[in-house]
N, CA, C and O atoms as a printed pandas DataFrame, in Angstrom:
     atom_number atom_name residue_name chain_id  residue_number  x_coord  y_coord  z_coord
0              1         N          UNK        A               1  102.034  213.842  210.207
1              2        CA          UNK        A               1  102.121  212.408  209.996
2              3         C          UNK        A               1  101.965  211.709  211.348
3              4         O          UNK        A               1  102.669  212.132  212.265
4              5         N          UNK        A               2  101.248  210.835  211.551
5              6        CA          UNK        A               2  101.026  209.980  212.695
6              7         C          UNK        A               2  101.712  209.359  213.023
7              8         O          UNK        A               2  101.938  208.875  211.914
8              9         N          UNK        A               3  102.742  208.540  214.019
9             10        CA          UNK        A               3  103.416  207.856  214.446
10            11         C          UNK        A               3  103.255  206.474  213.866
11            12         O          UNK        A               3  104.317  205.859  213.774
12            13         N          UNK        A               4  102.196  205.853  213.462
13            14        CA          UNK        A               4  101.345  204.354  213.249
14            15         C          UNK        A               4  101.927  204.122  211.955
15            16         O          UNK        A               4  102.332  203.032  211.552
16            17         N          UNK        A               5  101.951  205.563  211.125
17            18        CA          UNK        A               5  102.455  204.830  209.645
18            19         C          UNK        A               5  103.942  205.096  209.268
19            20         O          UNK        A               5  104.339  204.758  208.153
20            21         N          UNK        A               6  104.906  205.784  210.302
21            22        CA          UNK        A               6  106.053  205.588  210.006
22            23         C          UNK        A               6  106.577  204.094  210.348
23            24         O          UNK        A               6  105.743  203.269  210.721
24            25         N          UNK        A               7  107.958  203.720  210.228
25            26        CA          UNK        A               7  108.265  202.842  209.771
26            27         C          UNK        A               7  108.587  202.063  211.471
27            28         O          UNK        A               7  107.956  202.804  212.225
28            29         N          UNK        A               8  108.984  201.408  211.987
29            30        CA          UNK        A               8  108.715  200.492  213.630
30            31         C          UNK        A               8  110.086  201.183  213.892
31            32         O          UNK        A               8  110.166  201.539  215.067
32            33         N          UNK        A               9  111.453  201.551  212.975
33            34        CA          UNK        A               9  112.269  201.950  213.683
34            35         C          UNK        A               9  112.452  203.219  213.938
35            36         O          UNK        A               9  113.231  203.525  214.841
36            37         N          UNK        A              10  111.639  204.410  213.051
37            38        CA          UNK        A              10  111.148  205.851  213.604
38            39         C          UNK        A              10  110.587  205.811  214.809
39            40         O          UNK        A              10  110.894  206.449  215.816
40            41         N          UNK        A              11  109.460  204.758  214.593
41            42        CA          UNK        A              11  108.335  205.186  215.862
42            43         C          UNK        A              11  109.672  204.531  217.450
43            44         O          UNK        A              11  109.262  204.813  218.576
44            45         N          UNK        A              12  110.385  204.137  217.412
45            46        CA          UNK        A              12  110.790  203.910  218.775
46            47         C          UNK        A              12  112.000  204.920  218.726
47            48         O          UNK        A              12  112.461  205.411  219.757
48            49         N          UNK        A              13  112.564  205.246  217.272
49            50        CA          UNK        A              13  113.442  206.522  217.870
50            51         C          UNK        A              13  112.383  207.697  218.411
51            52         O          UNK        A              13  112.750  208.523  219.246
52            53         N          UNK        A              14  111.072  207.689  217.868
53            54        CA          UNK        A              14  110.067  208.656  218.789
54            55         C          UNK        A              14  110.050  208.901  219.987
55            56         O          UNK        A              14  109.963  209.946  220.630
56            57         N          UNK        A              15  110.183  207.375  220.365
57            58        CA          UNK        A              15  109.951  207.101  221.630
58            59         C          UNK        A              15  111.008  207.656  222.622
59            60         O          UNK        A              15  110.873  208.180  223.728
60            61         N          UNK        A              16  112.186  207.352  221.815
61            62        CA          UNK        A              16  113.403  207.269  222.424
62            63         C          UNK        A              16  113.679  209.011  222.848
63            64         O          UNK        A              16  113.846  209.537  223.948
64            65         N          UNK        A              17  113.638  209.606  221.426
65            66        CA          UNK        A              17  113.638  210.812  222.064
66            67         C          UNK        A              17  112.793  211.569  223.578
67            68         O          UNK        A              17  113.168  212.184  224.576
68            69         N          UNK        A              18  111.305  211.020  222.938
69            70        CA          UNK        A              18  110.079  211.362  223.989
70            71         C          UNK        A              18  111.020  211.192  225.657
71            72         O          UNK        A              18  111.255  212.106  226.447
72            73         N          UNK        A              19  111.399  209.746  225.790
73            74        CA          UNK        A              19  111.791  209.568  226.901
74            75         C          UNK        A              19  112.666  209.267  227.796
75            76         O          UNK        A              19  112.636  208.711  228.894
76            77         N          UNK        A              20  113.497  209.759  227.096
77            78        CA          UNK        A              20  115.862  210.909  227.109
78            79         C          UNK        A              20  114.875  211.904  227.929
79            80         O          UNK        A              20  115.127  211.714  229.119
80            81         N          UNK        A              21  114.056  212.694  227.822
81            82        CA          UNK        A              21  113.922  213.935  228.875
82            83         C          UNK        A              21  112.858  213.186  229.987
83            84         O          UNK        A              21  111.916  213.823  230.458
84            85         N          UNK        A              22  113.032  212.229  230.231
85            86        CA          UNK        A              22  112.474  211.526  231.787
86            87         C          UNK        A              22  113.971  211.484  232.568
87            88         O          UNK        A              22  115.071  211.367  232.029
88            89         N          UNK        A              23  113.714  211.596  233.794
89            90        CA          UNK        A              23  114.788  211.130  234.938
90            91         C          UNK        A              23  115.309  209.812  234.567
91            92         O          UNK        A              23  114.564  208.981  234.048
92            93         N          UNK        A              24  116.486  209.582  234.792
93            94        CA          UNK        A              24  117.178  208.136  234.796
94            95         C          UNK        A              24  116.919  207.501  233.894
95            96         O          UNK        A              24  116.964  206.271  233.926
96            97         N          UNK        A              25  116.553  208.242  232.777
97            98        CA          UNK        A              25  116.440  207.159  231.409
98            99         C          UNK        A              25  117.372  207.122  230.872
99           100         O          UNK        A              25  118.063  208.108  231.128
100          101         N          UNK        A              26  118.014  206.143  229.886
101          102        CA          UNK        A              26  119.297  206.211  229.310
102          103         C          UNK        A              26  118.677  205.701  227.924
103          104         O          UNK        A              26  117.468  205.503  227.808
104          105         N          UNK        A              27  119.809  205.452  226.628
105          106        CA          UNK        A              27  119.407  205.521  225.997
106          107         C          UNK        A              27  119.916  204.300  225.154
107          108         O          UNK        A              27  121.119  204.164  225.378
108          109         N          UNK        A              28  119.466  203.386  224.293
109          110        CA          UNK        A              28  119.999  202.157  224.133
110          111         C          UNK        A              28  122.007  202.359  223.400
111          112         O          UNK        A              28  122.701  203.297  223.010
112          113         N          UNK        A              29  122.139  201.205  223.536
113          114        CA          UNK        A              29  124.162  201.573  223.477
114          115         C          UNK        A              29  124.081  200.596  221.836
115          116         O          UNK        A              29  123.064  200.124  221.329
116          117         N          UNK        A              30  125.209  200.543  221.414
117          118        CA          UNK        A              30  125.486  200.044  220.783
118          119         C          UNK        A              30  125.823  198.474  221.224
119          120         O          UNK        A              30  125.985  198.291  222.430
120          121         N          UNK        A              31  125.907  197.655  220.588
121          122        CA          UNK        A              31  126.174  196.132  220.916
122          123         C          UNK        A              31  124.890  195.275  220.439
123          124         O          UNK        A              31  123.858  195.717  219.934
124          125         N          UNK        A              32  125.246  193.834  220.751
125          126        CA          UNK        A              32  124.731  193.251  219.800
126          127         C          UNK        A              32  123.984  192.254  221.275
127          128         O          UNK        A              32  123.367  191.211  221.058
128          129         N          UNK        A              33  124.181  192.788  222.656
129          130        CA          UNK        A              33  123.806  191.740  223.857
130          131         C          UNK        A              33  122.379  192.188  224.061
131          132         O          UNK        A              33  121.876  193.162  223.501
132          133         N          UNK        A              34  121.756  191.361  224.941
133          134        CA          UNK        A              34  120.213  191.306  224.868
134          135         C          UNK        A              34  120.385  192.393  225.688
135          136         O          UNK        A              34  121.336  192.624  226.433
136          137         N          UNK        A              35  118.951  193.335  225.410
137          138        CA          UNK        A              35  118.742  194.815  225.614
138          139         C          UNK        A              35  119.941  195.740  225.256
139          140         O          UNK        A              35  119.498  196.888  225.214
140          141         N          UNK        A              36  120.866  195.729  225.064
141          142        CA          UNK        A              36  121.609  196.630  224.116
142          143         C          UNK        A              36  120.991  198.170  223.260
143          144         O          UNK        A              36  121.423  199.312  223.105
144          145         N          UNK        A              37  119.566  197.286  222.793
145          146        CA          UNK        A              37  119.106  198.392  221.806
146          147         C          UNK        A              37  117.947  199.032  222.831
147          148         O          UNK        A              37  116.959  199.504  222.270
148          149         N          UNK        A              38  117.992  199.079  224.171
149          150        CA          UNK        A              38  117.068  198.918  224.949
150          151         C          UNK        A              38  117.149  200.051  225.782
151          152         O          UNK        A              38  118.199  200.442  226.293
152          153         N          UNK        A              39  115.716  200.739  225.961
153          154        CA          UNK        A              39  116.133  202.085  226.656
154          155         C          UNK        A              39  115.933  201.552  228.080
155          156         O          UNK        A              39  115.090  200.706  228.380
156          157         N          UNK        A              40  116.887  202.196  229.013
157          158        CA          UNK        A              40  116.861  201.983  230.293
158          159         C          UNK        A              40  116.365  203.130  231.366
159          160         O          UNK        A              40  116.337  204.352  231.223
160          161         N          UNK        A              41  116.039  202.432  232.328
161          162        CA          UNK        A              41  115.853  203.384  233.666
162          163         C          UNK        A              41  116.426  202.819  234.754
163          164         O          UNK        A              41  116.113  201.710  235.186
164          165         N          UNK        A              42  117.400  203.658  235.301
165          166        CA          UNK        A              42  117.853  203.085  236.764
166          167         C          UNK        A              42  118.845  201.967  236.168
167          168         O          UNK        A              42  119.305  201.206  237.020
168          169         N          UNK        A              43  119.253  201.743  234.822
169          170        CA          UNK        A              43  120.083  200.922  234.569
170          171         C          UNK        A              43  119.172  199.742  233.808
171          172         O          UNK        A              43  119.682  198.786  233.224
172          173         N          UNK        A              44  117.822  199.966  233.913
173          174        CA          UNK        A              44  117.427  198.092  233.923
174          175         C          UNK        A              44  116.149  198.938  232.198
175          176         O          UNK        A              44  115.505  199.902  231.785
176          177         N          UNK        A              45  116.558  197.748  231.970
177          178        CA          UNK        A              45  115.458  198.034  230.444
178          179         C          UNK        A              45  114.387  197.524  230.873
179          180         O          UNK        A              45  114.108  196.548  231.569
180          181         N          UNK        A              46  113.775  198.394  230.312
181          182        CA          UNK        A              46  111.918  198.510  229.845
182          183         C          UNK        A              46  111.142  198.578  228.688
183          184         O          UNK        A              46  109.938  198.324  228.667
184          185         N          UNK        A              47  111.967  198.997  227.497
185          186        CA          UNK        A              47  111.651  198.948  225.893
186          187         C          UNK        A              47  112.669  198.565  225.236
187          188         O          UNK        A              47  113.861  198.748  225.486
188          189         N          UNK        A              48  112.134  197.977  224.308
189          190        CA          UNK        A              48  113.375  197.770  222.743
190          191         C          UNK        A              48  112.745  197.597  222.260
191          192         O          UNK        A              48  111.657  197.324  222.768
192          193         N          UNK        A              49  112.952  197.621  220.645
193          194        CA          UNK        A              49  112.533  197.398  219.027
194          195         C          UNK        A              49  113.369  195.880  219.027
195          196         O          UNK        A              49  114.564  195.597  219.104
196          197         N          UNK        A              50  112.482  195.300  218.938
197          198        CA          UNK        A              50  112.778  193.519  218.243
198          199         C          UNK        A              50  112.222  193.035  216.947
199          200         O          UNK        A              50  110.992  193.080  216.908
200          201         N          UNK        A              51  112.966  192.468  215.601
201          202        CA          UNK        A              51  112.394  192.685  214.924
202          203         C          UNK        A              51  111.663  193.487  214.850
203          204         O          UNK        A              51  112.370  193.638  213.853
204          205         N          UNK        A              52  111.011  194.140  214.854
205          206        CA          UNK        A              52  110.594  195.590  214.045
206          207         C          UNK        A              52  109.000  195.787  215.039
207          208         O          UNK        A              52  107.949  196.280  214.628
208          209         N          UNK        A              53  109.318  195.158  216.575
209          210        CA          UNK        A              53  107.814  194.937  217.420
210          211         C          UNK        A              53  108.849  195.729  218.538
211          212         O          UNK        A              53  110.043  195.690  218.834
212          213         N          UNK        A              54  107.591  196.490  218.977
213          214        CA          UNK        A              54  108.285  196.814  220.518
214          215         C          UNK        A              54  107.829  196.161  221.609
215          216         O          UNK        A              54  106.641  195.888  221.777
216          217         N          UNK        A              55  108.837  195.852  222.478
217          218        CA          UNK        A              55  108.853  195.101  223.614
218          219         C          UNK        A              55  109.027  195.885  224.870
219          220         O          UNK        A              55  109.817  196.805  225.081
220          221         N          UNK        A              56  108.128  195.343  225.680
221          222        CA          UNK        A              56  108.160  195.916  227.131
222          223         C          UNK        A              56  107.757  195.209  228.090
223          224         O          UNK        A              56  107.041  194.233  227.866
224          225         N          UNK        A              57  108.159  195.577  229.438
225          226        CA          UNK        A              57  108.348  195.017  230.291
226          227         C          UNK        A              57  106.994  195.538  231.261
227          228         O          UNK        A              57  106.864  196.707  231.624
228          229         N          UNK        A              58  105.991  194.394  231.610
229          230        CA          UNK        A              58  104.967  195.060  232.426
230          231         C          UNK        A              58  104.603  194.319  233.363
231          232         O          UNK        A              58  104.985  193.149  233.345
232          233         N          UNK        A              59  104.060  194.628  234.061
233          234        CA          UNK        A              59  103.571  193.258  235.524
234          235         C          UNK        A              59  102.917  192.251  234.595
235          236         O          UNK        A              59  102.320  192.711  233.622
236          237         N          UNK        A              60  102.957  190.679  234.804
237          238        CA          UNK        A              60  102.149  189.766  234.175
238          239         C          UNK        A              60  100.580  190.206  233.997
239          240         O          UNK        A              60   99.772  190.269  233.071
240          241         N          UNK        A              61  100.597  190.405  235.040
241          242        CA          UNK        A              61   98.987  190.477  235.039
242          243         C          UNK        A              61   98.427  191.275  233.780
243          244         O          UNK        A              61   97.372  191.088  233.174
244          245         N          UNK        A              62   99.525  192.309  233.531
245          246        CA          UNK        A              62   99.076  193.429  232.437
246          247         C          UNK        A              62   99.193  193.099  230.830
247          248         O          UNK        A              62   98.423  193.371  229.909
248          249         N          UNK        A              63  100.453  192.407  230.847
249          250        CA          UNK        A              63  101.197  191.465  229.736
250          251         C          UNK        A              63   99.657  190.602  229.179
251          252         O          UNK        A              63   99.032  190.818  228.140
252          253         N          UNK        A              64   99.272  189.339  230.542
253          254        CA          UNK        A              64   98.198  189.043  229.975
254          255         C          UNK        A              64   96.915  189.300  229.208
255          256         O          UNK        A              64   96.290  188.628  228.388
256          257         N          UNK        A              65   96.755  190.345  229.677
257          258        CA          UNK        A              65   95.570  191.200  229.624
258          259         C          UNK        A              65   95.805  191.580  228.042
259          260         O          UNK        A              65   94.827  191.576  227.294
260          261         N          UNK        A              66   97.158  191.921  227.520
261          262        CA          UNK        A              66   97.449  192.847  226.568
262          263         C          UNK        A              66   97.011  191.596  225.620
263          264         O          UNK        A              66   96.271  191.583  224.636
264          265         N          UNK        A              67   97.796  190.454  226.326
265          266        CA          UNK        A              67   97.723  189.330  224.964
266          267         C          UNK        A              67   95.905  188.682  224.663
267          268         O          UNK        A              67   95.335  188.671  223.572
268          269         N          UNK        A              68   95.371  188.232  225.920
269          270        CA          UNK        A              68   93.835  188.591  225.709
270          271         C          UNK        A              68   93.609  189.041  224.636
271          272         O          UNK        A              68   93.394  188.333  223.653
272          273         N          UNK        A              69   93.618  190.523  224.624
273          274        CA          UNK        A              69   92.826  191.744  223.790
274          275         C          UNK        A              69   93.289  191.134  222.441
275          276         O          UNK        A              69   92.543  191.411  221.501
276          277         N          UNK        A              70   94.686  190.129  222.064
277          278        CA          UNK        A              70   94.444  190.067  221.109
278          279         C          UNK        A              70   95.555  191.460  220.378
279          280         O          UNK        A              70   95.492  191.783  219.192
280          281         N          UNK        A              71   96.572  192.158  221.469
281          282        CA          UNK        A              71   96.746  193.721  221.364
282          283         C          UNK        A              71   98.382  192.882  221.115
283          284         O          UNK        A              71   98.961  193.378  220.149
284          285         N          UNK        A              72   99.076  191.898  221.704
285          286        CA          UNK        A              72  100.236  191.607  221.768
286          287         C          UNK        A              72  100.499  189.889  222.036
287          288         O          UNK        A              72   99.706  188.972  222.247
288          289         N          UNK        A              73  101.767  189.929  221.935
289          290        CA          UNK        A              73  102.302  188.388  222.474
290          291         C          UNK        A              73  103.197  188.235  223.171
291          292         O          UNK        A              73  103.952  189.198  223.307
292          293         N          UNK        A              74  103.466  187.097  223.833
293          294        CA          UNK        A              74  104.577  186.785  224.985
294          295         C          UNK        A              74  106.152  187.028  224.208
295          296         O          UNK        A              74  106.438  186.563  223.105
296          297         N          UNK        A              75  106.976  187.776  224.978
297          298        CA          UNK        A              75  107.795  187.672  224.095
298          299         C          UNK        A              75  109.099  186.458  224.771
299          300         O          UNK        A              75  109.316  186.252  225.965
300          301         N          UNK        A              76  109.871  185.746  223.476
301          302        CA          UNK        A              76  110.427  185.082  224.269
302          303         C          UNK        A              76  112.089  184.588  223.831
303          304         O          UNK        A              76  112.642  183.501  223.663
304          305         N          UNK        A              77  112.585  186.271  223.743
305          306        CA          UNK        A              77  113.991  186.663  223.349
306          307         C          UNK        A              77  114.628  185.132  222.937
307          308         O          UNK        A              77  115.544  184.730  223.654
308          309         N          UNK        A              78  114.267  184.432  222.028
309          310        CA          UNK        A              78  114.584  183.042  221.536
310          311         C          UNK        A              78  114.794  182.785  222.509
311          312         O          UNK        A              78  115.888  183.202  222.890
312          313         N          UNK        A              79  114.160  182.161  223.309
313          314        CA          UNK        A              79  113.506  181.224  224.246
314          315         C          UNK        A              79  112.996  180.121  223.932
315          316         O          UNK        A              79  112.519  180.379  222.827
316          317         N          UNK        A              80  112.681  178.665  224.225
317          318        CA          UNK        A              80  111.482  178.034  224.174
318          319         C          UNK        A              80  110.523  178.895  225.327
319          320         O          UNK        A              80  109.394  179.312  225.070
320          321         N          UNK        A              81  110.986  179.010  226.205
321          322        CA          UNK        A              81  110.011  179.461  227.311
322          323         C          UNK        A              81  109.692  181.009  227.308
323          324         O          UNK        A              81  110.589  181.828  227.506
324          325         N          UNK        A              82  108.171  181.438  227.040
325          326        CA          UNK        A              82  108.033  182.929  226.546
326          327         C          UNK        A              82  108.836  183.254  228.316
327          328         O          UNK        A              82  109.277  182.436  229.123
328          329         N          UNK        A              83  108.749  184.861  228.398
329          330        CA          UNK        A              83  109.291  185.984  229.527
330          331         C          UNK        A              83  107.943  186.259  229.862
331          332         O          UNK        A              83  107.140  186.697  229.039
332          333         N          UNK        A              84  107.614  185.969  231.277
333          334        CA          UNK        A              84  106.106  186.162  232.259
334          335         C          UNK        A              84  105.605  187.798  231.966
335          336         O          UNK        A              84  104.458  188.240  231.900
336          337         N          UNK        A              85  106.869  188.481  231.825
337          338        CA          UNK        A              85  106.500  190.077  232.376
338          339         C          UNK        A              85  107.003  190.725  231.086
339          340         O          UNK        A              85  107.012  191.956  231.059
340          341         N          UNK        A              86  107.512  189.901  229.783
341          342        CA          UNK        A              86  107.631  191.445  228.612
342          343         C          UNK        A              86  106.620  190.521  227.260
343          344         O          UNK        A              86  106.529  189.336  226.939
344          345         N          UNK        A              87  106.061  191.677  226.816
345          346        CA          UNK        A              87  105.214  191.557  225.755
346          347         C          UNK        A              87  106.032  192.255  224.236
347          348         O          UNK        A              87  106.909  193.116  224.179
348          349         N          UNK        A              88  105.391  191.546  223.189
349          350        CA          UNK        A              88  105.771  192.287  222.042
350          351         C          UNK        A              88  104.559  192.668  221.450
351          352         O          UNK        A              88  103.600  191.906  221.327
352          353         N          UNK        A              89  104.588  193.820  221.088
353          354        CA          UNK        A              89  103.509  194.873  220.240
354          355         C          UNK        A              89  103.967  194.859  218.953
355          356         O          UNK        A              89  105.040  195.414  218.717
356          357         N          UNK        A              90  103.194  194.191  217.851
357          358        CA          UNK        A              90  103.596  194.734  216.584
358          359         C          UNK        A              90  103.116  195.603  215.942
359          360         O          UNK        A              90  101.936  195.757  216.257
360          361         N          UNK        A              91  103.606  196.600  214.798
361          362        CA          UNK        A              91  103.309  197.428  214.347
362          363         C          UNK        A              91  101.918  197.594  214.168
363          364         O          UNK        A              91  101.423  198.563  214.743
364          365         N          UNK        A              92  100.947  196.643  213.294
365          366        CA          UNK        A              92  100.278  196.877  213.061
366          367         C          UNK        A              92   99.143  196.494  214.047
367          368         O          UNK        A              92   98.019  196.220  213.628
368          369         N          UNK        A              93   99.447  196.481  215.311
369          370        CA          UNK        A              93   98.423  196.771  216.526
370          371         C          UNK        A              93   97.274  197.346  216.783
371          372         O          UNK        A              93   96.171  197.087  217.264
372          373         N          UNK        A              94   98.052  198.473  216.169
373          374        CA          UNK        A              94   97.030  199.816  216.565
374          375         C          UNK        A              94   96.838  200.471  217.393
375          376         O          UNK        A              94   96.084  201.442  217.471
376          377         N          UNK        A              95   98.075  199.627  218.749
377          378        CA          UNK        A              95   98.191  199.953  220.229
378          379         C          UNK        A              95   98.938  201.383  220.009
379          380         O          UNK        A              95   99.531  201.419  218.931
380          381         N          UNK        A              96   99.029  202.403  220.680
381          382        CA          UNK        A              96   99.428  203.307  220.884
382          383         C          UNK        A              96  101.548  202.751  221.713
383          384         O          UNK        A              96  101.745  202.204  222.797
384          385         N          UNK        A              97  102.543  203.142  220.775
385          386        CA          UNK        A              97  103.608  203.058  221.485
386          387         C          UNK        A              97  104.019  203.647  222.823
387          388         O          UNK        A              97  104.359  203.168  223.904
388          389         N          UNK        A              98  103.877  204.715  222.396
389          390        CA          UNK        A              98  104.430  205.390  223.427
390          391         C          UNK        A              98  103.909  205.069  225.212
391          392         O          UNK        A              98  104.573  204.661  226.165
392          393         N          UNK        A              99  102.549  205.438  225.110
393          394        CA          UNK        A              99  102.107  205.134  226.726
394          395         C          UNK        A              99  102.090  204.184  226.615
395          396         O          UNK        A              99  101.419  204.082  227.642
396          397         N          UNK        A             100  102.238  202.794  226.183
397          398        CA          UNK        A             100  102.628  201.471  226.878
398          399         C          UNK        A             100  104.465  201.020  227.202
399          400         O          UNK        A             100  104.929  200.083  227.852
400          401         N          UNK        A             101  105.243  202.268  226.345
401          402        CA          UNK        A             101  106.610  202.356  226.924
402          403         C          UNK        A             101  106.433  203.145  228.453
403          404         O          UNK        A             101  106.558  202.651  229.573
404          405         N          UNK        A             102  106.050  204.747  228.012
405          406        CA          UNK        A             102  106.008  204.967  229.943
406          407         C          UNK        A             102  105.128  204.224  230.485
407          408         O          UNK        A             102  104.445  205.163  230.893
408          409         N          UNK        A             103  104.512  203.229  230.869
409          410        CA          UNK        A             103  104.031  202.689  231.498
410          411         C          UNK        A             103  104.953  201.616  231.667
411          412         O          UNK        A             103  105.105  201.329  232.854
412          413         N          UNK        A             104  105.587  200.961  230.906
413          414        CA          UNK        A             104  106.839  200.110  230.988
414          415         C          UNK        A             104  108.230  200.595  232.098
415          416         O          UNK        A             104  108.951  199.935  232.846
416          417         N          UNK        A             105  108.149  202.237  231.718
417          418        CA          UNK        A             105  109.580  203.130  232.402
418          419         C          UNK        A             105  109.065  203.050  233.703
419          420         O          UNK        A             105  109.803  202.699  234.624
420          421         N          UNK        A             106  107.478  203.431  233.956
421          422        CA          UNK        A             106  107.151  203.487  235.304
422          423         C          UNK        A             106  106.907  202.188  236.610
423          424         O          UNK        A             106  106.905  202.294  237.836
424          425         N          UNK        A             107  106.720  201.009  235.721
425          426        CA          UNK        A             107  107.047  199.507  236.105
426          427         C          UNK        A             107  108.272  199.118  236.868
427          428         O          UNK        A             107  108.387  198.719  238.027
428          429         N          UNK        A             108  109.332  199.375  235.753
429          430        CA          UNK        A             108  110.635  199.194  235.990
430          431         C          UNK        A             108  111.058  200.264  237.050
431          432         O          UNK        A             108  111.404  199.824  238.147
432          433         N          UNK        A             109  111.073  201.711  236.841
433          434        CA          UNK        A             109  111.733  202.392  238.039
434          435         C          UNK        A             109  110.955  202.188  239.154
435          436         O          UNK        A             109  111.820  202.444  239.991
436          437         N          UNK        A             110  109.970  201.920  239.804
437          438        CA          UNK        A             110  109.312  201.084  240.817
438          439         C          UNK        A             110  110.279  199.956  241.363
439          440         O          UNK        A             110  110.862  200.198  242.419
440          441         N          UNK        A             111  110.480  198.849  240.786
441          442        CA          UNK        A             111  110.966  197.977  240.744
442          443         C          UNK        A             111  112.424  197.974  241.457
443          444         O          UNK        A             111  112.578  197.082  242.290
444          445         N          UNK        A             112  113.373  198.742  241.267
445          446        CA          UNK        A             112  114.280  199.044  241.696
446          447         C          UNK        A             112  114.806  198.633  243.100
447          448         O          UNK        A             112  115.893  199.053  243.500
């Protein structure tokens, strides 16, 4: 079975498992505070499942690019004002999850 047609909260426990065996990843906690459900590196989140889209954290420049393609949108954790640097991917994308999360893990532990 492909990752694309399970359901948005399999595919990020996919994820989640996939990337528990990276260095300094942690794994989202319980609670109800923003990133809560959010896997971390070095302490600082880089993915979560929002409504049922995964969100990540990438340099603008990349974010843009994603939304361009037409691949994602600004996300903007009820905001009026979207977040410069995290995008939301929805399910039916077609984007591949996973390497746009490590690419998210590898953003953030940089960052540090």
């Amino acid at each position: 079975m492909s990752l694309p047609s399970l359901a948005p909260e399999e595919r990020f426990a996919a994820i989640v498992a996939e990337l528990l065996l990276e260095p300094n990843v942690t794994p989202p906690t319980a609670g109800k505070a923003f990133g809560s459900a959010g896997l971390k590196v070095h302490g600082q989140i880089f993915a979560m499942l929002v409504h049922g889209q995964l969100v990540v954290k990438l340099p603008k420049a990349r974010v843009d690019s994603l939304i361009d393609a037409g691949i994602g949108q600004r996300f903007t954790a009820n905001r009026e004002r979207p977040m410069k640097e995290w995008v939301a991917i929805a399910p039916s994308s077609g984007e591949q999850w996973l390497p746009l999360a490590r690419e998210a893990m590898r953003f953030v532990a940089v960052q540090r």
